[in-house]
N, C-alpha and C positions, 0 to 999 in steps of 0.2 A: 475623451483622452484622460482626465482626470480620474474619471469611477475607474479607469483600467489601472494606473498607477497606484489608486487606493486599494486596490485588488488584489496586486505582486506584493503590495506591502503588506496585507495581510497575509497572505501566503507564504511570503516567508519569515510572517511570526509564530507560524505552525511547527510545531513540533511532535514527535512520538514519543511518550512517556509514556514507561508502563503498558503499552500494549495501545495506546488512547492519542488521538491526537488533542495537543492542548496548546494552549496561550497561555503567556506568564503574565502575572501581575503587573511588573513595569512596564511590558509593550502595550498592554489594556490601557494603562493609565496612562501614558505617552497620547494613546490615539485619542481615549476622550477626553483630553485635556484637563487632567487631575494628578494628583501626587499619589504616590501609590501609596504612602501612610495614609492618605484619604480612603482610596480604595478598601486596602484592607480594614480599614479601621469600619467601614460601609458593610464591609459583609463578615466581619465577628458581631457586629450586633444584628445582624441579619443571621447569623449562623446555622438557623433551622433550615432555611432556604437551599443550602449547601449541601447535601450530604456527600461522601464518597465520590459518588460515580457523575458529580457535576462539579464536586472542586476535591483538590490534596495538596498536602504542600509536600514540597519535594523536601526527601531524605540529603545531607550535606555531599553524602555519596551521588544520587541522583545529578544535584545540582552542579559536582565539580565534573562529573562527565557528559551533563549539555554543556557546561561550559565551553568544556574541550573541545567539543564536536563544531559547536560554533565556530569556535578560534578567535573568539573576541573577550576581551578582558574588561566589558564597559558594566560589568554588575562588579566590581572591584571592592567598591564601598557595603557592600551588603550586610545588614546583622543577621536580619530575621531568614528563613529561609522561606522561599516565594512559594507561593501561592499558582496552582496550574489550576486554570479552569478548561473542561471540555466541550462542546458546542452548548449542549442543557446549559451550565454554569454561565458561561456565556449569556446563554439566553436569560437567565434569572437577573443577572445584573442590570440589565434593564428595569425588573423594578426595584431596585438599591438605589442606583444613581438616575436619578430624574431629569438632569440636566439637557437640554433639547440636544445637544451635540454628544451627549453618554445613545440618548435614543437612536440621531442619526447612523453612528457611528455604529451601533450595534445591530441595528437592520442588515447595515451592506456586512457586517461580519460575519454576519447566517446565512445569507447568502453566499457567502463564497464557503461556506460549509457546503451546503446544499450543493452547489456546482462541486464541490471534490468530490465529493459522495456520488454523483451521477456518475461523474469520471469515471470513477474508480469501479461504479457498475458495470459500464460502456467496456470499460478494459479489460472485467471478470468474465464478459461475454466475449468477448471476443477471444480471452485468451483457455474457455471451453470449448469453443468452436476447434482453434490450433489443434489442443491436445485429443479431442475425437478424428481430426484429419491425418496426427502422428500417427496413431492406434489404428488408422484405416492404412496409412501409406506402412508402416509396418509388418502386418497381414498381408500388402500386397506382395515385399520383398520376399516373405515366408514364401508364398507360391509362387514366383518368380523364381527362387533359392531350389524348390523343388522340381519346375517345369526344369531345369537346366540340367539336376542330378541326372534324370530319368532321359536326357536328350543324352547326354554324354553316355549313359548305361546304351541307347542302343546306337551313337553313332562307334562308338569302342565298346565293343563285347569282350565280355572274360571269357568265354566256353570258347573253346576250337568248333572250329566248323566240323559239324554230323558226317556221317558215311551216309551216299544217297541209299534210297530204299527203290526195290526193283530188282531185277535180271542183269546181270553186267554182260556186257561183251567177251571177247578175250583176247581181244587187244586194250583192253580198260583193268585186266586184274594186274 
């Protein structure tokens, strides 16, 4: 019941920036029980460790429109602007902060990467699947649209009916 709680907790310190989902500095250093002047202060001297596409820190623009999105006002005090790490980043910090509970905590945090990421595979299938079924039930409307033109053409005909062909009577002219 616990690893499940630690899991929504994680999950809902995920966010989309930039295209990336990431984790802010303070909710890292909330979980593994550090100050996030600690934190940061762990991976500027570590900085090589970092680059781009495992940490950035958010533009003040960025950071006042998660805030928004949030709707919570609990980064109020903030100087510096935070620091977003993406699953990599994440994972690096493990060897920054050595403290057994930086370790534990950063295990079940890739893990619950890893499980979004299947998700999100599991849904990408499924939701190719839908769109080839649209594009088949589609096609079907198409020639169902057509059997119906073509039933209406001969159950209502435009042409008048023909003059028989043969010999007439002459009680029939």
């Amino acid at each position: 019941m616990k690893e499940e709680l630690l899991e929504e907790k994680v999950i809902s310190k995920i966010y989309l920036v930039q295209g990336e989902k990431v984790m802010l500095d303070q909710d890292l250093a909330e979980m593994y029980g550090v100050e996030t002047k600690y934190l940061k202060r762990q991976v500027r001297r570590n900085i090589e460790r970092f680059p781009e596409d495992f940490m950035f820190e958010l533009s003040k623009d960025q950071f006042a429109n998660l805030r928004s999105q949030i709707g919570t006002s609990s980064w109020g005090g903030t100087r510096y602007s935070p620091m977003a790490f993406t699953e990599q980043g994440v994972a690096m910090l493990s060897g920054v902060l050595n403290s057994p509970k930086a370790i534990e905590v950063n295990i079940k945090i890739i893990r619950v990467f890893i499980k979004m990421r299947d998700i999100l595979l599991d849904h990408k299938e499924i939701l190719l699947k839908l769109e080839k079924t649209d594009q088949k039930m589609k096609q079907y409307d198409e020639d169902i649209d057509t059997i119906f033109t073509y039933l209406k053409k001969l159950l209502n005909p435009s042409n008048p009916p023909r003059k028989g062909i043969g010999y007439k009577r002459k009680d029939e002219e």
